[in-house]
C-alpha positions as CSV (number, residue, x, y, z in Angstrom):
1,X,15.9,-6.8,-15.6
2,X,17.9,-4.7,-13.3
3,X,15.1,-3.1,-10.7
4,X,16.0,-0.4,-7.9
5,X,13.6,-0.9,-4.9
6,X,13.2,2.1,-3.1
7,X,11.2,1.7,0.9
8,X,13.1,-1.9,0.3
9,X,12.4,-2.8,4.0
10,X,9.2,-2.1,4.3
11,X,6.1,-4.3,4.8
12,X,6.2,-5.2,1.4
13,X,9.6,-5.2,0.4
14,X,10.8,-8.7,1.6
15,X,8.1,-10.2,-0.4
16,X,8.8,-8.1,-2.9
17,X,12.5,-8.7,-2.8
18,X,11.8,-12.3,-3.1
19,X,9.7,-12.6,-5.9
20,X,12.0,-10.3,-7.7
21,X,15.2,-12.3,-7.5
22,X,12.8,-15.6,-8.0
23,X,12.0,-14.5,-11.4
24,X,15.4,-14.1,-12.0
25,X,15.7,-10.1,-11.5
26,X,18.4,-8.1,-10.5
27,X,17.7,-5.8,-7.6
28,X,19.3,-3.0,-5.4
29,X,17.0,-2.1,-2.5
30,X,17.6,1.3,-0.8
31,X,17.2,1.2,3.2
32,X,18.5,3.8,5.8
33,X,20.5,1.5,7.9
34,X,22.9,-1.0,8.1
35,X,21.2,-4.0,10.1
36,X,18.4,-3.3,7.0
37,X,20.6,-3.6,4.5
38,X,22.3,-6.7,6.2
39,X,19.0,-8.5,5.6
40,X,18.4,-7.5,1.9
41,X,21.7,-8.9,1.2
42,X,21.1,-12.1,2.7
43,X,18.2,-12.0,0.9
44,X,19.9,-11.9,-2.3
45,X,19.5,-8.5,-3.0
46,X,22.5,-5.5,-3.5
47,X,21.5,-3.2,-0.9
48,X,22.2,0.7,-0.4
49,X,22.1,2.8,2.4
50,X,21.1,6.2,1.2
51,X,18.3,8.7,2.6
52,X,15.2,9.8,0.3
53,X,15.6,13.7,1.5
54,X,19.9,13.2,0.3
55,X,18.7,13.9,-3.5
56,X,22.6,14.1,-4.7
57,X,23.0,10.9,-2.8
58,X,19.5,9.3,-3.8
59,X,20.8,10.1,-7.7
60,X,24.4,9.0,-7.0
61,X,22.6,5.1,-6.0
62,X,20.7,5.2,-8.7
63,X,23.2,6.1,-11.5
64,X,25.2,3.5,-9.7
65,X,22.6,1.0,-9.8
66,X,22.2,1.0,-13.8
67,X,18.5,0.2,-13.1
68,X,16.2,0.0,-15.5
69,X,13.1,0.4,-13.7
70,X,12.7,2.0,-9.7
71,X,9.5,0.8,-7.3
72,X,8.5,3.3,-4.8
73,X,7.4,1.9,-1.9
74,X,8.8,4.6,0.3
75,X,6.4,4.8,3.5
76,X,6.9,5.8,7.1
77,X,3.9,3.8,9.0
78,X,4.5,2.9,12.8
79,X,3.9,-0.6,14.1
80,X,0.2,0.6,15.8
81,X,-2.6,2.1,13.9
82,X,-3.4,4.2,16.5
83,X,-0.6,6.3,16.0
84,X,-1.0,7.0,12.7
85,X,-1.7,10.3,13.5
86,X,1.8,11.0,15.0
87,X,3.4,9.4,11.6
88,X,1.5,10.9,8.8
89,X,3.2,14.6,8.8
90,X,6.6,12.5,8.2
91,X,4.8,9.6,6.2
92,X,3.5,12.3,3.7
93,X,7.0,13.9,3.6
94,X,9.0,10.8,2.9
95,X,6.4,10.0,0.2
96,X,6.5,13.6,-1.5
97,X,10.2,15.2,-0.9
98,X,11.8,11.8,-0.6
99,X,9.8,10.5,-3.3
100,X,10.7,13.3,-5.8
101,X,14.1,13.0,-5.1
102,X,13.9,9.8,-6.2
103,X,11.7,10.5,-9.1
104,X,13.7,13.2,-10.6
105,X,17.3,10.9,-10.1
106,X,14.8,8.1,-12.1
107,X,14.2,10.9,-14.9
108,X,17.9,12.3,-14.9
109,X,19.3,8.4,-14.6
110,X,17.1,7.7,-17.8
111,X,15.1,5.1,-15.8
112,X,12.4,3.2,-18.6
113,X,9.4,2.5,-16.6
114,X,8.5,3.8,-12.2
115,X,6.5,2.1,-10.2
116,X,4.6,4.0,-7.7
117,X,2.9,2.8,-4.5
118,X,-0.5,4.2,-4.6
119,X,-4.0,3.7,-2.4
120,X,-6.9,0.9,-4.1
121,X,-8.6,2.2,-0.5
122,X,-9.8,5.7,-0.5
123,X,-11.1,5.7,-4.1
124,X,-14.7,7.4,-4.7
125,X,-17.5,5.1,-6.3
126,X,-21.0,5.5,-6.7
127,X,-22.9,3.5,-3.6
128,X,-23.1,0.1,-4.4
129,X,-20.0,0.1,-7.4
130,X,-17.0,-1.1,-7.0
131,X,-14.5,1.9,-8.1
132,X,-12.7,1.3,-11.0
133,X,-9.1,3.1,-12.2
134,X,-10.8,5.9,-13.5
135,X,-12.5,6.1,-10.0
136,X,-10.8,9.5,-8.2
137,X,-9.3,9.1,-4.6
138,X,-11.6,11.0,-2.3
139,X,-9.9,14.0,-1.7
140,X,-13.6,15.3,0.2
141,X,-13.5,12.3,2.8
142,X,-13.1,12.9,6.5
143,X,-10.0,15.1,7.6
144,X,-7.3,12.5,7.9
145,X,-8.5,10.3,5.0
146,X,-9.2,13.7,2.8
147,X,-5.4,14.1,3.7
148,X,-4.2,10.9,2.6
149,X,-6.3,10.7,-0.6
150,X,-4.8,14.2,-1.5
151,X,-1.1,12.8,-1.1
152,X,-2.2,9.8,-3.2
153,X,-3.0,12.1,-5.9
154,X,-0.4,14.1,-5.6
155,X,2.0,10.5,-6.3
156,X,-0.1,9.9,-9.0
157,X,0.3,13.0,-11.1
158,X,3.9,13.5,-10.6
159,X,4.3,9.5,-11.9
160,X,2.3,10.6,-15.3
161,X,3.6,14.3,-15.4
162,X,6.7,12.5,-17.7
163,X,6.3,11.1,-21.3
164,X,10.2,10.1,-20.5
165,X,8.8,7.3,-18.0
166,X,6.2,4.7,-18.2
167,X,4.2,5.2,-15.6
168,X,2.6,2.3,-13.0
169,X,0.3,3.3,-10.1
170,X,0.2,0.6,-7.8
171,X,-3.2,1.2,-5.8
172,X,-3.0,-1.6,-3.0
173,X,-5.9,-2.6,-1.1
174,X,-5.1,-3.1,2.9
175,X,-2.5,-5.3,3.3
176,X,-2.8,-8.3,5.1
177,X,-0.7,-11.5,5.8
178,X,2.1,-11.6,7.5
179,X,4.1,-8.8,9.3
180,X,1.2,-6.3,8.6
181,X,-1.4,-4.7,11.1
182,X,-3.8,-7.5,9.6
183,X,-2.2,-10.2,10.8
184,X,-2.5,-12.6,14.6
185,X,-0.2,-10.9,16.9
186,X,0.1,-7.8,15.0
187,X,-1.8,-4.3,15.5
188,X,-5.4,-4.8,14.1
189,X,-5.7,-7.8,15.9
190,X,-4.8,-6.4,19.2
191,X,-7.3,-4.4,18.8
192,X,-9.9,-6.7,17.8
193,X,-8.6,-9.0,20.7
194,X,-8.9,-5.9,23.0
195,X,-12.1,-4.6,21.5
196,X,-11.3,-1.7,20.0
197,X,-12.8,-1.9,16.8
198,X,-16.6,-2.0,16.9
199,X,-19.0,-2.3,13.9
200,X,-20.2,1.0,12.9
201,X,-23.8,2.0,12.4
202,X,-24.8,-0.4,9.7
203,X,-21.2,-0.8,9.0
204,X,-21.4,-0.6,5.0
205,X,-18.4,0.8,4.3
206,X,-16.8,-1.6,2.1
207,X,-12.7,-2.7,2.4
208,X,-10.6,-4.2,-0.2
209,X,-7.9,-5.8,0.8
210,X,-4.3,-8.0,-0.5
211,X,-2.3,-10.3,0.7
212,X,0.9,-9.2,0.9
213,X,2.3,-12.1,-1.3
214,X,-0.3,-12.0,-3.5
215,X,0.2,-8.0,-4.0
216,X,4.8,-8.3,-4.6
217,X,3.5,-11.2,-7.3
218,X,0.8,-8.6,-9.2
219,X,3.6,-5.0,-8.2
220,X,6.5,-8.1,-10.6
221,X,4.1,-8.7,-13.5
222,X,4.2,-5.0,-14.0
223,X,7.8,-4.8,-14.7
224,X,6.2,-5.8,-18.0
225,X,3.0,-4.9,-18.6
226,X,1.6,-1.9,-20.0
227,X,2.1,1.3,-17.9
228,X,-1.1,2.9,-16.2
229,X,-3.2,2.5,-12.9
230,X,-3.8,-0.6,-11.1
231,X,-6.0,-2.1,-8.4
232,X,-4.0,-4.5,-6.7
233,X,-6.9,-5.9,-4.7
234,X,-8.7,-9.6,-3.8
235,X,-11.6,-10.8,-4.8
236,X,-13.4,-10.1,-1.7
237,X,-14.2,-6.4,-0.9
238,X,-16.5,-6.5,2.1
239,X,-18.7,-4.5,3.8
240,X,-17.3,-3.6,7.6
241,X,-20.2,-6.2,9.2
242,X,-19.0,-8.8,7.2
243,X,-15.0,-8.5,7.4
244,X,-14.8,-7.4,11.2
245,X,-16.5,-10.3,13.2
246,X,-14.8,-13.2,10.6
247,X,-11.8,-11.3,11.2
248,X,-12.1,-11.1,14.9
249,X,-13.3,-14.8,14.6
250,X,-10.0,-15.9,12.4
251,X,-7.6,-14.0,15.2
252,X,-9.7,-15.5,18.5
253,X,-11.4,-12.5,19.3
254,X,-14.4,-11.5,20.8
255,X,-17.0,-10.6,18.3
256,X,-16.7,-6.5,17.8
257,X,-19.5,-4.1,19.5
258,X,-22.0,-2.4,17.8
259,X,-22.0,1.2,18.1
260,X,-23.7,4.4,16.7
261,X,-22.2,6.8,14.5
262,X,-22.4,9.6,16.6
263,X,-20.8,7.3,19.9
264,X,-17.8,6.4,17.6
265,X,-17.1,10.1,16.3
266,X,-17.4,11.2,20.0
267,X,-15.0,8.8,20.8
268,X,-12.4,8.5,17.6
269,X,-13.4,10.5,15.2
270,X,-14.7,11.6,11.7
271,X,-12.6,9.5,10.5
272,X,-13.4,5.9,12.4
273,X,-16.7,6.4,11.1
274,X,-15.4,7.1,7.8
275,X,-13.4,4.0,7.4
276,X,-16.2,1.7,8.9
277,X,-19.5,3.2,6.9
278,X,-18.5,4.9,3.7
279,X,-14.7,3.3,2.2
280,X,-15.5,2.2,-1.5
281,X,-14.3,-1.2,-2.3
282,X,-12.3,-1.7,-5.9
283,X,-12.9,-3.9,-8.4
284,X,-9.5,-6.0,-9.6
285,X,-10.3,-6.5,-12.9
286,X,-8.1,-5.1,-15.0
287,X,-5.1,-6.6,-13.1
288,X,-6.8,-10.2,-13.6
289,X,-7.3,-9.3,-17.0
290,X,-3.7,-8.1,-18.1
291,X,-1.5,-10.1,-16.0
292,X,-3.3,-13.1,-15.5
293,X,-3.2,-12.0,-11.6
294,X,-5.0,-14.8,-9.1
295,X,-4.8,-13.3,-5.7
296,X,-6.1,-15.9,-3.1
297,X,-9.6,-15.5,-1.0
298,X,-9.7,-13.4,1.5
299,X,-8.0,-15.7,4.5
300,X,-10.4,-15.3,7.2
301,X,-14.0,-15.5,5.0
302,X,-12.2,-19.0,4.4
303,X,-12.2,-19.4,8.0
């Protein structure tokens, strides 16, 4: 199959590049320089250097391409969470404008099926569920979240606002594994290392995550599956005062402070306390069920 990888040096695309041309694919990746595209084609990969906001250029590759399917993975996330909140004006951008350039060149190309990178991490459930792919992203959360969980939304209507595409939402959980914020050496464990992060309250917020491997295998299988959403998530979703210590454990880390509620919003935020005492996990089901999808344990409850 002949697939057009869009955000193609991203934190998932080497991965995803990989398992792509392992199972014999055909792939273009889009990046926005040259060093970038240097290192898809030594993956294997075709590469293009075009910008998401160019949309006659954006069409141009992809007419070029002759793909039959495009994966959106366009994000814009710096190397630090903490500055997230310098990023997300142009991470939502590049998502929406860059994303429906490239949407509408996948309509106008006659591109079969999209794949769409979408959140398995601010979903809505009742307390105590897991939430499901009927379960809403919680556009009602705290301010930053809210925001997020609205842009998610937004992805996800404009991937099912075409009968001409099959549509595939790809709701990741956090990922972890190498070259992610979830990984020794990388951002969420300097902060651990540095204790930053403390458990919050009673710390029942619940997080789903995926290894990055595990989540390019499960984004592949849906070349061919049938079209819908999907919770690309482990086995493990875990409450904050579960995941945080046997993470700081697995990196070398002190074990994380306890704090109030009220100290950590005085100090980070709605949103901290958001993340640590009211994120819904997501149940993987369906993606087990359909593609036959064994993500591995959770690495550091092994540990």
């Amino acid at each position: 199959m002949r697939v057009f990888v869009a955000g193609a040096s991203g934190a998932i695309g080497e991965p995803l590049i990989a398992e792509l041309l392992e199972r014999g694919h055909s792939v273009v990746g889009m990046t926005t320089s040259e060093a970038r595209a240097k290192n898809l084609e030594g993956q294997g990969a075709e590469a293009v250097i075009v910008d998401a906001f160019d949309a006659p250029a954006v069409e141009a590759a992809l007419r070029r391409s002759k793909a039959e399917v495009v994966i959106d993975e366009l994000t814009s996330l710096p190397k630090a969470q903490s500055d997230m909140p310098k990023y997300a004006a142009g991470d939502r951008k590049l998502r929406i404008e860059g994303g429906g350039n490239l949407f509408r060149a996948a309509h106008a190309s006659g591109v079969r099926r999209y794949l769409q990178q979408s959140s398995g991490f601010f979903l809505k459930a009742a307390a105590g569920t897991l939430a499901d792919e009927s379960s809403p992203l919680d556009v009602n959360a705290s301010p930053s979240v809210a925001a997020s969980a609205r842009t998610y939304t937004e992805l996800e209507a404009r991937l099912f606002s075409s009968n001409a595409i099959e549509g595939v939402a790809l709701r990741y959980g956090f990922f972890y594994g190498p070259k992610t914020w979830y990984y020794p050496g990388e951002a969420a464990a300097n902060m651990v290392m540095r204790q930053q992060n403390a458990v919050v309250g009673k710390g029942e917020g619940v997080s789903s995550f995926v290894h990055i491997h595990d989540a390019a295998i499960a984004t592949v299988a849906l070349l061919a599956a049938q079209p819908g959403v999907y919770n690309l998530v482990d086995d493990d979703p875990s409450p904050q005062t579960v995941w945080l210590p046997a993470f700081a454990k697995f990196v070398g880390a002190p074990v994380p402070p306890h704090m109030s509620e009220a100290e950590v919003t005085a100090i980070a935020g709605e949103d901290a306390v958001y993340y640590a005492t009211k994120l819904s996990g997501a149940s993987n089901a369906k993606a087990k069920r359909i593609l036959g999808w064994k993500p591995r344990r959770l690495e550091w409850l092994e540990a």
